[in-house]
C-alpha positions as CSV (number, residue, x, y, z in Angstrom):
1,X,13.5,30.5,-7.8
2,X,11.3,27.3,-8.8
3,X,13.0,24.2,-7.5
4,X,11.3,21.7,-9.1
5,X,12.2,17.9,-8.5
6,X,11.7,15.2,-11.0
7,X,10.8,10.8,-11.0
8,X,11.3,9.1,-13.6
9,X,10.5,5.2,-12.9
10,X,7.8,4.5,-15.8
11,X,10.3,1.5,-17.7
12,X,13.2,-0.6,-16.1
13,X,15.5,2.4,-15.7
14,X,15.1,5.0,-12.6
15,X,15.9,8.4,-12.9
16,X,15.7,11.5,-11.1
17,X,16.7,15.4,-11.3
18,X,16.6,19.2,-10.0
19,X,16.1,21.7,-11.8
20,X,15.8,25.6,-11.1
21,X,14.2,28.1,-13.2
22,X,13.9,25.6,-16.1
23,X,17.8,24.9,-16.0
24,X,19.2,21.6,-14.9
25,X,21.2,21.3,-12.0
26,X,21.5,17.8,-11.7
27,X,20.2,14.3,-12.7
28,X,21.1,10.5,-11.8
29,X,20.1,7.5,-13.6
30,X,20.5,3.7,-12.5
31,X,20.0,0.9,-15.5
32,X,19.4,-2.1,-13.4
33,X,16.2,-3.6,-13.5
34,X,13.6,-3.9,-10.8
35,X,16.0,-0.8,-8.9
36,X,13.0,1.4,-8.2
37,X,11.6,0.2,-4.9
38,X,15.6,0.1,-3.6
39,X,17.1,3.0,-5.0
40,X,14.7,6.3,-5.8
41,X,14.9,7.3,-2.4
42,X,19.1,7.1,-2.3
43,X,19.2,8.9,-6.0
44,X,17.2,11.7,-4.8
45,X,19.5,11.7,-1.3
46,X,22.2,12.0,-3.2
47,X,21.4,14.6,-6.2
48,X,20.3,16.4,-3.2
49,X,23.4,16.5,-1.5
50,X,25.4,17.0,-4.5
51,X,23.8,20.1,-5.3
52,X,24.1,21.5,-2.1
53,X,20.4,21.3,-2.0
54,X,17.9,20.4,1.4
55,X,14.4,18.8,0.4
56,X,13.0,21.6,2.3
57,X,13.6,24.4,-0.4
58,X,11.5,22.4,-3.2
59,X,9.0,24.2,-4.7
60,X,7.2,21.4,-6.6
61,X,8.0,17.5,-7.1
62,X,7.3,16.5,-11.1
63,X,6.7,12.6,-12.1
64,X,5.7,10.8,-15.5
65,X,2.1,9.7,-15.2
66,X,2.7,6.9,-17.6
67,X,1.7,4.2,-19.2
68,X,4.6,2.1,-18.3
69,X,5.6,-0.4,-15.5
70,X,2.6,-0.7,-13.4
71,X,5.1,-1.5,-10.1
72,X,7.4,1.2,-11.2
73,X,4.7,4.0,-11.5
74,X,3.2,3.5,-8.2
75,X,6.6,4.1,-6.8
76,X,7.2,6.9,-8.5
77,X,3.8,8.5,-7.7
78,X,3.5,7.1,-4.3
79,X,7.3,8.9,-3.4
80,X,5.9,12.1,-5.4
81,X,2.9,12.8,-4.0
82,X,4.3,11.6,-0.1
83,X,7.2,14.2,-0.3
84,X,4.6,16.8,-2.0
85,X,2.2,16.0,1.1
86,X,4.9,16.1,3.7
87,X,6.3,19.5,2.4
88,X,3.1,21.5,1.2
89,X,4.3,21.5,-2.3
90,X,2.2,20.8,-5.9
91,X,2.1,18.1,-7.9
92,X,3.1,18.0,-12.0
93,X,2.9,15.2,-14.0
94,X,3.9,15.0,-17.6
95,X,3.1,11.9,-19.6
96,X,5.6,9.5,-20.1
97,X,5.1,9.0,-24.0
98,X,4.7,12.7,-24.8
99,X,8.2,12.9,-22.8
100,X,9.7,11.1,-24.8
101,X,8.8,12.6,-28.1
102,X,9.7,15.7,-26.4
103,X,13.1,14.6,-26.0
104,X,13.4,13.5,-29.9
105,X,11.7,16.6,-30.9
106,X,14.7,18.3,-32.1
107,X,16.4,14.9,-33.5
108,X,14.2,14.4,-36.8
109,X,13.0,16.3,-39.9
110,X,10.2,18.9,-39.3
111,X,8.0,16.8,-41.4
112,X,8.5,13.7,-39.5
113,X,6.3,12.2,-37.5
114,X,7.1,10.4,-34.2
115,X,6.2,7.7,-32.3
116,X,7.2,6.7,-29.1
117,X,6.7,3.2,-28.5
118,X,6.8,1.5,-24.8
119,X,6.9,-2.5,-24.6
120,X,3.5,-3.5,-23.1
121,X,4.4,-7.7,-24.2
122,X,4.1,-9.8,-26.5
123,X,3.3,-8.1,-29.9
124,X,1.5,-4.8,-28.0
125,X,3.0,-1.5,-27.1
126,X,1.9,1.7,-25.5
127,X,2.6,4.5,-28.3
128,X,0.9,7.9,-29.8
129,X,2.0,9.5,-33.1
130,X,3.2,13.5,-32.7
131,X,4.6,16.0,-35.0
132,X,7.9,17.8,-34.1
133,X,5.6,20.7,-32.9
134,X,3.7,17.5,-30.1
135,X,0.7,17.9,-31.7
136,X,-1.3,14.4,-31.3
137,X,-2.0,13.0,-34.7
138,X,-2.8,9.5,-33.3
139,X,-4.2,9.4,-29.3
140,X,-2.4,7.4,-26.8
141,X,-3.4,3.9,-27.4
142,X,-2.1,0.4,-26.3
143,X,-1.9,-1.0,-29.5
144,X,-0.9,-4.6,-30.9
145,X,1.4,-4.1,-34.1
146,X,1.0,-6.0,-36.8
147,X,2.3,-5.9,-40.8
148,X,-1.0,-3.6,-41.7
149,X,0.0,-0.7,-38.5
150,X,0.6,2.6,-39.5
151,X,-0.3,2.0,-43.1
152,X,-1.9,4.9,-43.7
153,X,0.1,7.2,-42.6
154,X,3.1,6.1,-43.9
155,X,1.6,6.2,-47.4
156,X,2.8,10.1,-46.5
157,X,4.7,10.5,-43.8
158,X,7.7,9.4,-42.5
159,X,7.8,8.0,-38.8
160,X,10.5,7.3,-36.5
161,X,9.4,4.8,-34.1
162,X,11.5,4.9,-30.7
163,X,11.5,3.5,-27.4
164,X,12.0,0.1,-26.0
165,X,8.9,-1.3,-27.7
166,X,10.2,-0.6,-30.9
167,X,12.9,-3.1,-31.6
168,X,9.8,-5.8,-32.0
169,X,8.2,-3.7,-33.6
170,X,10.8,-3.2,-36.9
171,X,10.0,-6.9,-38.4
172,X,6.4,-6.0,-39.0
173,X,6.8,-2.7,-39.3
174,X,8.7,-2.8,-43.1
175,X,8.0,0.0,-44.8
176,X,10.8,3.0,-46.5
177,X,9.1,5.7,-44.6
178,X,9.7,4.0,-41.6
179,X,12.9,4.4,-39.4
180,X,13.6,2.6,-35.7
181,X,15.5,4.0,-32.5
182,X,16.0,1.5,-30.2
183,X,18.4,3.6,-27.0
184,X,15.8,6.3,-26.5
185,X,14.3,6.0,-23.0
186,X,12.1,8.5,-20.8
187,X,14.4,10.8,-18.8
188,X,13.6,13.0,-15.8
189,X,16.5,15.4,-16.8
190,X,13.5,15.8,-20.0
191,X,10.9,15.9,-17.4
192,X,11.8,18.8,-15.3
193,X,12.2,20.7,-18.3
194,X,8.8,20.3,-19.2
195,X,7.6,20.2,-15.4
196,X,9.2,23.6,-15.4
197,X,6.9,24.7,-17.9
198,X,3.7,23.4,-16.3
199,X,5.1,25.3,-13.2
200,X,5.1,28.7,-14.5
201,X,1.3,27.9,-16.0
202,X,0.0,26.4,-12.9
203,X,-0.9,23.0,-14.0
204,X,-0.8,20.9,-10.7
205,X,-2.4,17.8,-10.0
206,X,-4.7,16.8,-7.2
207,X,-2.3,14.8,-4.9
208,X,-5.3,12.9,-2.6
209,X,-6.8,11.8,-6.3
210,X,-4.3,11.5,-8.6
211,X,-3.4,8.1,-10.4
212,X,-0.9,7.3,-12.4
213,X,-1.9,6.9,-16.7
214,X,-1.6,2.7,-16.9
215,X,-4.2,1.9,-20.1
216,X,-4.4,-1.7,-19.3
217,X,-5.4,-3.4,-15.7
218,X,-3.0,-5.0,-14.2
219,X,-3.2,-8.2,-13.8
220,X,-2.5,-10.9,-10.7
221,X,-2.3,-14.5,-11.5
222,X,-4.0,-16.5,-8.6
223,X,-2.1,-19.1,-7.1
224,X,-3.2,-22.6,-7.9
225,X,-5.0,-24.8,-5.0
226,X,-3.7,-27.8,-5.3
C-alpha cells in the first residue's frame, strides 16, 4: 500500500492529507492567515491520529513546490523533506499552479482554457494557461496584468481565470471570453492525488537539493539607521 502524505502551505491557507493507493483517507484545512509555522505540525498529528495511522508507515511525503508564499513554502518544504529525511522516505512535489488547474479540470468546457492565477502584489500574479487535458499553452510566468493581457488568446478561446489573484485581475481583464473564480485555492486533498501518480512513476525529488519553485527573490527591507 502507498501511504503518501501531503503539505499544502503555498497561499494563506494550510492544508494537509493521506492518502493510500490514490484514495483519500483524510484531509484538514485551517483558513487563518500566517497559521503555517503554528499549526502544520498539529494538522498532520491529528489527520494522523484520526486515521488510525503512525508516521512510521508513510511511504512518501508530497508538497507543492510553488510559486506562492515565500515563508509558507519553506515551511512546507522544510517539514517535507525533515520527515522524509528522518523516516527514509522520497520526496514528490507537484507544482502549486498546475495543482490547481488540476483541481478545475473537470469544472469547465473541454475547449476552455484555464488559468490559475496566484496574487504575487500589486497588479502582478503568478499564473500559466492549460487546457483541460494540462497541457501548457502559456509557461509559468510572474506576470503583471494589464487591459492588453491575454488578448490574443482570447480572440479564440475562452479562459477562466481562478485563484486568489484573480479577483484584481477581472477590472482589466474585460473581455466575453473571459470568466473569474474567485474561492478556488490549492488543496493537498488535490495534491496527493496527483502525488499518487508521481509515486507509481517514480518521480522523486532530491531532498539535500531540492528548493521550492518561488519566481521572484524575496526580498528584505533593511532597517533604517537613524
Amino acid at each position: 500500500m502507498a501511504l503518501i502524505l501531503s503539505l499544502e502551505t503555498s497561499t494563506r491557507i494550510c492544508s494537509v492529507a493521506l492518502h493510500a493507493n490514490k484514495q483519500l483517507i483524510t484531509s484538514a484545512e485551517v483558513h487563518v492567515e500566517q497559521a503555517h509555522a503554528t499549526r502544520l505540525a498539529s494538522l498532520i498529528k491529528d489527520i494522523s491520529r484520526f486515521a488510525g495511522i503512525e508516521i512510521t508507515e508513510l511511504n512518501a511525503v508530497a508538497v507543492s513546490s510553488g510559486p506562492g508564499s515565500y515563508t509558507g513554502l519553506r515551511i512546507g518544504v522544510s517539514t517535507a523533506k525533515g520527515l522524509c529525511f528522518a523516516l527514509g522516505i522520497p520526496l514528490i512535489s507537484v507544482n502549486t499552479l498546475k495543482l490547481m488547474a488540476f483541481q478545475m479540470s473537470n469544472s469547465v468546457d473541454q475547449d476552455n482554457l484555464l488559468c490559475p492565477m496566484i496574487d504575487a502584489r500589486r497588479m502582478e500574479v503568478y499564473c500559466l494557461i492549460a487546457d483541460v487535458n494540462l497541457k501548457e499553452i502559456q509557461p509559468i510566468q510572474a506576470k503583471v496584468i494589464d487591459t492588453f493581457s491575454f488578448k490574443d488568446l482570447l480572440q479564440n478561446k475562452k479562459i477562466t481565470f481562478f485563484g486568489d489573484g484573480a479577483s484584481k485581475c477581472k477590472s482589466m481583464i474585460k473581455d466575453a471570453q473571459a470568466s473569474f473564480i474567485h474561492n478556488i485555492y490549492p488543496q493537498a486533498l488535490a495534491l496527493g492525488a496527483m502525488a499518487s501518480e508521481k509515486f507509481d512513476k517514480g518521480e522523486f525529488e532530491d531532498i539535500v537539493n531540492y528548493e521550492p519553485v518561488y519566481l521572484k527573490e524575496f526580498l528584505v527591507k533593511a532597517p533604517k539607521i537613524i
